[in-house]
C-alpha positions in Angstrom: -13.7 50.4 52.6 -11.9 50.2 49.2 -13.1 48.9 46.8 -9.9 48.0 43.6 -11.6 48.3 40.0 -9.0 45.9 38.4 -10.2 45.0 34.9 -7.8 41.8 34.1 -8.1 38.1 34.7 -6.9 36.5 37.5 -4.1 33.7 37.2 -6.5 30.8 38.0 -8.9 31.8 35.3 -6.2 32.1 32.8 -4.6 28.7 33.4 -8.0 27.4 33.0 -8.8 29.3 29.8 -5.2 27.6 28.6 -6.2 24.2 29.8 -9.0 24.3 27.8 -7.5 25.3 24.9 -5.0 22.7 25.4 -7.8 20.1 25.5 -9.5 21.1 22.4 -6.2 21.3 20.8 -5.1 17.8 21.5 -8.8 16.5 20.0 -8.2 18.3 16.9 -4.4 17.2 16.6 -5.8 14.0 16.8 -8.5 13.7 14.4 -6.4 15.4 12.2 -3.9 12.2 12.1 -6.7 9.3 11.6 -7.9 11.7 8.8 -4.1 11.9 7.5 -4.1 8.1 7.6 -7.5 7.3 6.2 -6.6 9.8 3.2 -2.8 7.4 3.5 -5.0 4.1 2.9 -7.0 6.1 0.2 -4.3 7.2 -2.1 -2.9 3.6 -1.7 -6.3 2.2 -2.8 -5.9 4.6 -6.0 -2.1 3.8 -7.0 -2.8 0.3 -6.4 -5.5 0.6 -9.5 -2.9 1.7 -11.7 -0.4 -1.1 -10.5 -3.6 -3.7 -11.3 -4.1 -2.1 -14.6 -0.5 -2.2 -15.7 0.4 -6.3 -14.3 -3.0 -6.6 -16.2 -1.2 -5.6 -19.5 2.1 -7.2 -18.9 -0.1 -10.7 -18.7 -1.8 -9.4 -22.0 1.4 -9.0 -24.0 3.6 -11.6 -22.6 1.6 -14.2 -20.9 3.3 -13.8 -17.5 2.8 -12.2 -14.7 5.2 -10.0 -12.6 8.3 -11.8 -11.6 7.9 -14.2 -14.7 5.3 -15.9 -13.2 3.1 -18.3 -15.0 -0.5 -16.8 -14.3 -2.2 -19.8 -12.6 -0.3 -21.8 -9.7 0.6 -21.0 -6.1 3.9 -19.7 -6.8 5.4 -17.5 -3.6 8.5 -14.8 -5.5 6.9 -11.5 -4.1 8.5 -8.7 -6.2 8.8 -5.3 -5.4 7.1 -3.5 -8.7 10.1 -1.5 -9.1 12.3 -4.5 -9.3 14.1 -5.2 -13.4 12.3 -9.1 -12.5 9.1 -7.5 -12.1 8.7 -6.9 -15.5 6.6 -3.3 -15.1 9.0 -0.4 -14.9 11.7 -1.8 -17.2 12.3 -5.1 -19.1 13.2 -7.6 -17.7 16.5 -10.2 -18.1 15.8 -14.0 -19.3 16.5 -16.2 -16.2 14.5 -17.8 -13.3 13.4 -15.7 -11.0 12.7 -18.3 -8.3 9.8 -21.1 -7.4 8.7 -22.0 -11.0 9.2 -18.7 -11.9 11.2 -17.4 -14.9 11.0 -15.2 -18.1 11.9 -16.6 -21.3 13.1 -15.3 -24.6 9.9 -14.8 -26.1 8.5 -13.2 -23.0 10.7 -10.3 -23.6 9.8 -10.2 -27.2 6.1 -9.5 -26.3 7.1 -7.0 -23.5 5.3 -3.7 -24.3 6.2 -1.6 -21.4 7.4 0.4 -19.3 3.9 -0.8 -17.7 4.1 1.9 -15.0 6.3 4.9 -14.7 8.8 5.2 -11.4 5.9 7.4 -9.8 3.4 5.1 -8.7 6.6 2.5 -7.1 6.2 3.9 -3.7 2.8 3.9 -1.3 1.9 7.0 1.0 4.2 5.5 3.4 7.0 5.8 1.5 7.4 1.7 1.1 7.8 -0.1 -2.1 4.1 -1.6 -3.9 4.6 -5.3 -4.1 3.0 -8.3 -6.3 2.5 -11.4 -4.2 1.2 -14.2 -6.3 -0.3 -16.1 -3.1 -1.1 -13.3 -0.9 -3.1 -14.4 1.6 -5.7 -12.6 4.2 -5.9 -13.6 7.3 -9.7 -14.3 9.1 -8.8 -11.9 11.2 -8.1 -10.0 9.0 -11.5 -10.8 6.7 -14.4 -10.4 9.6 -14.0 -14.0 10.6 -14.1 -15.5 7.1 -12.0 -18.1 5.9 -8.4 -17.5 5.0 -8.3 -16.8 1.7 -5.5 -17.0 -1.3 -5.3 -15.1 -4.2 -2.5 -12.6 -6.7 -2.9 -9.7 -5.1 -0.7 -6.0 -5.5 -0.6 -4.6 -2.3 1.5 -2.1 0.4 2.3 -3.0 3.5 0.6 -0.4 4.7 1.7 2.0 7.8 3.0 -1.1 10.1 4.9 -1.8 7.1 4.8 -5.8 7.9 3.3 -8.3 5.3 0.0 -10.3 6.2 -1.0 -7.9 8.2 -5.0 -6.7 8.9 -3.4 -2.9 8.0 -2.3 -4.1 4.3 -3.8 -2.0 1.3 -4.1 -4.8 -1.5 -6.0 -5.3 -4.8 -6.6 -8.5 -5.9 -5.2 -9.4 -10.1 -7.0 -13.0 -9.6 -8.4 -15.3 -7.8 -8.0 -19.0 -8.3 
């Protein structure tokens, strides 16, 4: 009889070791992504604190909020922040700016900005920030609770579609 002395692996225990591996892989490339997008929805939370902070001031100085808007009313101009009409990266032009409304002569007189540098314009998905003045969440959206209304400063989030349960938002008031 002879016996062979080979030391090595056979084939079917190497494309087993490589399946494994391939398995584990795939579970860590995953869980890698939901933690990419949870730390996404987190820097969004973060910018969108500085966005409240500056439309916060712009109302101060000049009574208005973003897009000219008079701070109480169900007005519906979303603005992208970076917009001139927004009034928080650079000042904006006298004019309407669309359903009631519009920044006035002595508006611009009080405005104190730049509010917020060009920096913080974009969210983690590379969309623009936006001020809605009746942004509203769905019940859906808000664990079966009445819809809701409110001015909020929000991203799209990674769907990148407004009104949607994966919006990032921070609500400036709510009537």
């Amino acid at each position: 009889m002879h016996r062979s002395n080979n030391k090595g692996f056979t084939i079917l225990e190497l494309l087993i070791v490589i399946v494994v591996i391939g398995i584990l892989a795939g579970l860590v490339i995953t869980g890698f992504r939901g933690i990419q997008e949870k730390a996404k929805v987190s820097s969004a939370k973060e910018e969108l604190a500085r966005v409240q902070t500056a439309v916060e001031l712009l109302a101060v100085d000049t009574g208005k909020l973003p897009n000219g808007c008079p701070r109480y009313g169900n007005n519906d101009p979303e603005v992208e922040i970076e917009q001139e009409n927004a009034g928080l990266t650079t000042i904006p032009q006298v004019g309407v700016t669309g359903a009631g409304c519009e920044w006035e002569a002595l508006d611009i007189v009080r405005w104190k900005g730049p509010y917020l540098g060009k920096d913080a314009v974009l969210d983690p998905w590379g969309n623009s920030y936006n001020f809605d003045p009746d942004y509203y969440l769905k019940p859906e959206c808000n664990n079966g609770e009445p819809e809701r209304h409110f001015a909020a400063v929000q991203s799209n989030g990674k769907d990148e579609n407004f009104y949607t349960c994966d919006d990032v938002y921070r609500i400036v008031f709510e009537e």
